[in-house]
DRENVEXZA-642056 format. One line per 8 residues: number of its first residue (from 1); for each residue x negated, y negated, z negated of N, C-alpha, C. Coordinates in pm, whole numbers. Each point is the difference from the previous one (the first is absolute). Layout:
% DRENVEXZA-642056
NUM> X/Y/Z/X/Y/Z/X/Y/Z  ...
% end
This chain:
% DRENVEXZA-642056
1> -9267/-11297/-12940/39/-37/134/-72/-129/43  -4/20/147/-74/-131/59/57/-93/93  10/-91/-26/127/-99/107/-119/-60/144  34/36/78/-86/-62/128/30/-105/42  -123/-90/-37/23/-161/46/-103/-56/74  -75/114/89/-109/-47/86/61/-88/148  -40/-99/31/16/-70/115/-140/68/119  92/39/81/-102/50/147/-13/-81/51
9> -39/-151/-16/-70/-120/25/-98/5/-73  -149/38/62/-43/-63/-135/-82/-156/-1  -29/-49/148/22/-135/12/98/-69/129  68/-144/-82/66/-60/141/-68/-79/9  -24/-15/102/-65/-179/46/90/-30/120  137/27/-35/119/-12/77/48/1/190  -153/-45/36/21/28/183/-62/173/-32  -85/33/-63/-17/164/8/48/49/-190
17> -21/102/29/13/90/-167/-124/131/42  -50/-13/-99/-81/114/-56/46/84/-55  26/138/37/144/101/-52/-133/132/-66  44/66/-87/-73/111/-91/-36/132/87  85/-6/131/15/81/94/-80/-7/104  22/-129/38/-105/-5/103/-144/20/-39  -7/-53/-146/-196/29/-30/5/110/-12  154/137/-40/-55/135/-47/-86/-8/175
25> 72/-11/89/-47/99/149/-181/-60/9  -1/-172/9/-135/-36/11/-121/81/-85  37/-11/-153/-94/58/-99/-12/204/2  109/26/35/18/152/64/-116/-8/117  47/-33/115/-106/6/77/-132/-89/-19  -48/-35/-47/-184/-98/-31/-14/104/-64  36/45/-123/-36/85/-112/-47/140/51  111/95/93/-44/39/117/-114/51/77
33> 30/-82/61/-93/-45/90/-139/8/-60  -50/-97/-105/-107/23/-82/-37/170/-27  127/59/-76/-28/120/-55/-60/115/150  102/-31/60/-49/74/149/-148/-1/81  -8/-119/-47/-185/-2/62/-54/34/-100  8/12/-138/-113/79/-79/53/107/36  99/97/4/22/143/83/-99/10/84  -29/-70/142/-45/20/81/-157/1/-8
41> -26/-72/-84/-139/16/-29/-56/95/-95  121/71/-80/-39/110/-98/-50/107/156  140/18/83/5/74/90/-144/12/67  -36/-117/23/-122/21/151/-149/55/-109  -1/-6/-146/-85/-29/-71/19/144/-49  67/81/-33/42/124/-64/13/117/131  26/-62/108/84/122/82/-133/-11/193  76/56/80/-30/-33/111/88/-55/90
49> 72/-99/-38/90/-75/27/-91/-128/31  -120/-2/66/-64/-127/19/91/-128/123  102/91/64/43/-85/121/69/-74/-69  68/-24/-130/139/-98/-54/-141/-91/-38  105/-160/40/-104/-108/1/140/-87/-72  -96/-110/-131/105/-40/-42/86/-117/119  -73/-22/77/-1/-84/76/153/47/93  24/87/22/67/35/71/143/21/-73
57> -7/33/-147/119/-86/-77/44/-65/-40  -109/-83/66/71/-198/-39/44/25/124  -47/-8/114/80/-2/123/143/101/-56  0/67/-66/144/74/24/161/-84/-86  -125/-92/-82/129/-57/-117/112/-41/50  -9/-132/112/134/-5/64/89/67/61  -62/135/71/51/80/75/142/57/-134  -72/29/-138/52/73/-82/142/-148/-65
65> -54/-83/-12/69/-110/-82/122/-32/140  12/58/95/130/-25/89/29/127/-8  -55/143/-28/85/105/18/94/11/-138  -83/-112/-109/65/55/-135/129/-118/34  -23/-132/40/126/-67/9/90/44/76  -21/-7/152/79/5/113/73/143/-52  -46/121/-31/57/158/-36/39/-39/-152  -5/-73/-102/100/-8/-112/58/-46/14
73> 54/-115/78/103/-121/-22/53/81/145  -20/43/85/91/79/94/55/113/-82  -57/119/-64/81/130/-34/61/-54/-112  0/-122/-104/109/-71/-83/112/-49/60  -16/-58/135/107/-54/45/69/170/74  -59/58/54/44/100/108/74/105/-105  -47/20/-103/8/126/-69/114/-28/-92  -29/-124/-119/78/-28/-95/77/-121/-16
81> -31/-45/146/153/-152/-24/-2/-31/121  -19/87/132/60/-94/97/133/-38/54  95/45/-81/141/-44/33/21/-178/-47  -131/-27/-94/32/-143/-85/-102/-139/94  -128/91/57/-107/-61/103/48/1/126  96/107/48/68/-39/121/87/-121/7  51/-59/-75/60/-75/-6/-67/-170/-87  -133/64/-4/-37/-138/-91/-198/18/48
89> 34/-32/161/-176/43/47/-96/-76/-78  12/-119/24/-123/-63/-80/-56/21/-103  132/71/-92/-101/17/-90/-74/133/-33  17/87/109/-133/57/54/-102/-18/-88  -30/-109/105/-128/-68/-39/-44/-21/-175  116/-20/-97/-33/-81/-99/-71/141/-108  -128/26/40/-88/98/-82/-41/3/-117  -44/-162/-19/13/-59/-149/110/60/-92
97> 98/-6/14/102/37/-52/34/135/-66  -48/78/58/-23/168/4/87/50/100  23/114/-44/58/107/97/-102/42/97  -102/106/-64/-58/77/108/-26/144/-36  -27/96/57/2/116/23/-83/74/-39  -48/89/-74/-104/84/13/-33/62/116  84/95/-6/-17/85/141/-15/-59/122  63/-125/22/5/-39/108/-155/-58/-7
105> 1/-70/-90/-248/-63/13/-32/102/47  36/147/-100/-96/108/40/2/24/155  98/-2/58/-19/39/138/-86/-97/86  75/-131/-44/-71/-127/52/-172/84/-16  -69/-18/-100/-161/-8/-54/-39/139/113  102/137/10/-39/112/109/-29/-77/122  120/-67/25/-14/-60/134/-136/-79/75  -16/-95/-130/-88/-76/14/-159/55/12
113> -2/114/-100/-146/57/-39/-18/54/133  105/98/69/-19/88/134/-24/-98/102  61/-86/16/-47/-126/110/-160/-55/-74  2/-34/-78/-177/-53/-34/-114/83/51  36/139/-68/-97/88/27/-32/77/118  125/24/128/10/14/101/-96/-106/56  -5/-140/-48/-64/-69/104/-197/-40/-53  5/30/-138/-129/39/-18/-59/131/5
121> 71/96/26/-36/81/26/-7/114/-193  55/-24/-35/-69/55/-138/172/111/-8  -55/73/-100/109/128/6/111/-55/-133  105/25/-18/93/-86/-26/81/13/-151  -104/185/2/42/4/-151/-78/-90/-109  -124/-19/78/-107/-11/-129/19/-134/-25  64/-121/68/63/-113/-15/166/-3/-85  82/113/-7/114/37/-72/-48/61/-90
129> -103/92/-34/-17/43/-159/-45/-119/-68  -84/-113/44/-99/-85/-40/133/-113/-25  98/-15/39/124/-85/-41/53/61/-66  33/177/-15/83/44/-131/-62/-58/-114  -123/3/-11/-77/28/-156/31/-162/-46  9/-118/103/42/-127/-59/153/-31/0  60/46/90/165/-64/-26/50/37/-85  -18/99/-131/78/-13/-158/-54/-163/-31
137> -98/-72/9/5/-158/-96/59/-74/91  61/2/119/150/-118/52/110/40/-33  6/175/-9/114/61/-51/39/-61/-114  -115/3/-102/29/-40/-170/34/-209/19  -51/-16/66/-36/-165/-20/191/-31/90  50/86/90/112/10/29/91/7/-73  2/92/-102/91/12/-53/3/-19/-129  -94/-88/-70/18/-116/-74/63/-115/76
145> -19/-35/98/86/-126/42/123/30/-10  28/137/84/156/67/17/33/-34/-185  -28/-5/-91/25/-46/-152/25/-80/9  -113/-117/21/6/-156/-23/127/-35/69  27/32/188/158/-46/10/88/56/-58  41/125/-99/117/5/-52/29/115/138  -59/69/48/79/42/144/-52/182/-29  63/102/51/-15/101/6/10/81/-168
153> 74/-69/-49/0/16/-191/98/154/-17  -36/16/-57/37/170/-89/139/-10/-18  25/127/-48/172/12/-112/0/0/-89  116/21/-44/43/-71/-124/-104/86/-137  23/-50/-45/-136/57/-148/28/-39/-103  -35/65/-144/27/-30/-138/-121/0/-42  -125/6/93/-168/15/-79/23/-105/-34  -105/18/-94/-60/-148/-84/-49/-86/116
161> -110/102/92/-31/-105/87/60/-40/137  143/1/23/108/-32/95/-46/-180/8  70/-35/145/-34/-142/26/145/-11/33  22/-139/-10/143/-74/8/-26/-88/100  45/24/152/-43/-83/62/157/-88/28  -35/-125/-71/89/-98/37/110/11/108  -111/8/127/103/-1/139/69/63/43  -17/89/-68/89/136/39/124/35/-94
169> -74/70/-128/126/0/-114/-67/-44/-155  95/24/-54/-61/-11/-169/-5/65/-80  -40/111/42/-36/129/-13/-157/31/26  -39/124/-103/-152/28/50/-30/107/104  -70/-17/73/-24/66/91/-132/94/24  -27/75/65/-153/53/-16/-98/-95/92  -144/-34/-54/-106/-95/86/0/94/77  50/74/75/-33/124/115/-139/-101/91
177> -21/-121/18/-59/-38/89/-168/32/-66  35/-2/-145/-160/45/-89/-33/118/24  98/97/-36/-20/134/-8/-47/42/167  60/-64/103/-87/25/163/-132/-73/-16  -36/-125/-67/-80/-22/13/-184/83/-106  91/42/-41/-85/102/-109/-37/145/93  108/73/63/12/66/47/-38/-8/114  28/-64/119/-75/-11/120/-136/-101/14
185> -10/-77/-122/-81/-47/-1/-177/51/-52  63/-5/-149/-88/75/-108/-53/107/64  98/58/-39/-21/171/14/-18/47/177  46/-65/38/-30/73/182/-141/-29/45  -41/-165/-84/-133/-39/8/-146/123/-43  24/31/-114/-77/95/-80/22/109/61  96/60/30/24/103/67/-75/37/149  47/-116/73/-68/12/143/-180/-10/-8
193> -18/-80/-102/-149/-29/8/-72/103/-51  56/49/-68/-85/138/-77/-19/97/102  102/24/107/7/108/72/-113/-34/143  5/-156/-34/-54/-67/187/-148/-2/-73  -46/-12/-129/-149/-35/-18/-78/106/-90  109/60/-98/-90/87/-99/28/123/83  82/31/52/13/112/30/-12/12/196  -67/-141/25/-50/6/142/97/42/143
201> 103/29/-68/112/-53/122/23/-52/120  -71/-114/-38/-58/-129/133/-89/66/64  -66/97/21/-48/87/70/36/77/111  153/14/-41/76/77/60/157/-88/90  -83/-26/123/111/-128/26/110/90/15  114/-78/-99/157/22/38/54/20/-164  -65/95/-47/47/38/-197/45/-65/-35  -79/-127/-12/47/-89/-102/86/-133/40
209> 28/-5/165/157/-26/25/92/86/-17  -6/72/-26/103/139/46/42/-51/-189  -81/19/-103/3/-7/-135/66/-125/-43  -21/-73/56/44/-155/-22/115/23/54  55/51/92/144/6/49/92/127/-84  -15/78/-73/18/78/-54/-29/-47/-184  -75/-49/-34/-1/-86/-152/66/-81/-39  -2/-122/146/137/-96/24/145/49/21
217> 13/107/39/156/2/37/-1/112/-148  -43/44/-64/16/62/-129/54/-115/-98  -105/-89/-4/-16/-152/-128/160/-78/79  -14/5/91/165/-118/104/99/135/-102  21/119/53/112/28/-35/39/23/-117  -124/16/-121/34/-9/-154/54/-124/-30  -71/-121/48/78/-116/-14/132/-76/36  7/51/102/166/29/85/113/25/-127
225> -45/103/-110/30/65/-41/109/-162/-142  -73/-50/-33/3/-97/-35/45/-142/6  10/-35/130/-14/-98/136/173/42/37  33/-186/-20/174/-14/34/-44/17/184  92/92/37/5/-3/172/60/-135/10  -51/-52/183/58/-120/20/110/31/26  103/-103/-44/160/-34/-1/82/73/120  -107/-54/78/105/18/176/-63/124/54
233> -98/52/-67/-13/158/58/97/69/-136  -90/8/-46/55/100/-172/-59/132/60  84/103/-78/-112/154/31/60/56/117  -74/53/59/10/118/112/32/158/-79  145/42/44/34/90/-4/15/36/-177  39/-168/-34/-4/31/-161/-113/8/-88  -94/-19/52/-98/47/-81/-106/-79/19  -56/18/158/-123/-75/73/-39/-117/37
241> -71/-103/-79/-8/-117/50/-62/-16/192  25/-100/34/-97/-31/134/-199/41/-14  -30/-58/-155/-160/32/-24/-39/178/-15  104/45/-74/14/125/-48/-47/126/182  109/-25/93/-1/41/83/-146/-44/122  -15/-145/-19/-107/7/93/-121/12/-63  -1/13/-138/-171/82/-96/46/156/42  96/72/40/6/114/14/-77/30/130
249> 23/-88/62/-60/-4/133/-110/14/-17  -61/-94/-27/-110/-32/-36/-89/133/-68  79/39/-97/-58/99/-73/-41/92/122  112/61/66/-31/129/111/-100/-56/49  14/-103/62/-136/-48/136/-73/42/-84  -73/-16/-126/-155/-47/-65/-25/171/-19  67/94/-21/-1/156/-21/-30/2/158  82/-27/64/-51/85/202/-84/-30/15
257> -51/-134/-4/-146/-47/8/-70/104/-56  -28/28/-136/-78/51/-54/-6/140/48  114/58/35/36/114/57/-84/23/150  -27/-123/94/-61/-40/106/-154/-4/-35  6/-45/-86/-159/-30/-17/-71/140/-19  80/70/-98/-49/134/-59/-34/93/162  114/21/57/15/107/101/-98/-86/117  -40/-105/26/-101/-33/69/-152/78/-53
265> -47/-31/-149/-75/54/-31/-1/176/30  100/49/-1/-37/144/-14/-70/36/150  64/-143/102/-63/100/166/-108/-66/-31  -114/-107/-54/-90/-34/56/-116/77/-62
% end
């Protein structure tokens, strides 16, 4: 067994703190970002995709770095605690801290990509497959932090490798936050990239969002599986966490899509 004694400070210099969380989102997105422009240049260099200019995804970074805040820290508050944020606005704001959303970024990053590309003019999948193949390394770099605070921790467990997180009980619990980060991280990473580069995917704008939304809500709901529901929801209908149900979602969309994409091909 493992007793958790990580501090999610990892510097004070007391007017600010440097939190494990906030560098996952910074080092998630640079890391990114980087990986995305060698995409783009495999792309213009391999394909006839000469119009993607890396240039035009540095212009997109901020667009993306407010759809991932403003749409996680909204569908966290909207989805899974606003009975506690209605009553305590400011701290809204306090992001450092955690509490943000998957689903809700994801919509945020739709939002954002369809407004970017609407106004450069560029078509909107080939900017959403080209973000599937990188968001498993903020996913993973996420949910190692979700560790480091002690927050989103497993049930109860007798493995050898169970964690005892202090704050909670004294009892071992499952790292559920490893096993997502293995899982949506690791594995969704390898997964998506094999399909977007060896097997040329990225060719085909839409697949390999459609795959990424469908790999992810597979890897979310095995881990669910694992993963203490929060307190003040608990399960839906006995059974269903809040993540459980909106990766279901998720799951259908990424099948219709694909279902869309297919039956487009057959008229053209």
């Amino acid at each position: 067994m493992f007793t958790h004694n990580f501090d999610p400070v990892l510097i004070d210099l007391y007017i600010v703190e440097v939190r494990w969380y906030s560098l996952a989102y910074i080092f998630g997105i640079l890391i990114g970002w980087i990986y995305a422009k060698r995409i783009i240049k495999h792309l213009k260099t391999n394909s006839s995709l000469n119009d993607l200019k890396t240039k035009d995804f540095d212009d997109f970074i901020p667009y993306l770095v407010i759809g991932i805040i403003l749409g996680g820290r909204l569908g966290y508050v909207l989805i899974y605690n606003f009975d506690y944020y209605i009553r305590n606005l400011h701290e809204i704001f306090y992001i450092w801290e955690g509490g943000m959303s998957f689903h809700g970024g994801l919509l945020g990053i739709i939002l954002a990509t369809i407004t970017f590309t609407r106004i450069r003019k560029i078509y909107t999948f080939i900017y959403l497959d080209i973000i599937s193949c990188v968001a498993p390394i903020g996913l993973f770099l996420g949910r190692i932090s979700n560790f480091i605070n002690g927050e989103l921790y497993g049930k109860a467990t007798d493995l050898p490798w169970g964690v005892i997180f202090p704050n909670v009980e004294t009892f071992a619990r499952h790292p559920s936050q490893i096993y997502e980060a293995i899982l949506e991280g690791i594995v969704l990473f390898i997964l998506i990239n094999f399909f977007a580069l060896k097997k040329q995917l990225l060719l085909k704008a839409g697949y390999v969002s459609s795959l990424f939304l469908i790999f992810y809500s597979i890897a979310r709901i095995i881990g669910e599986n694992f993963r203490e529901p929060d307190k003040h929801l608990g399960y839906f209908f006995n059974y269903f966490s809040m993540g459980v149900i909106l990766s279901f979602i998720t799951f259908l969309a990424g099948c219709f899509i694909i279902f869309l994409i297919k039956k487009n091909e057959q008229y053209n």
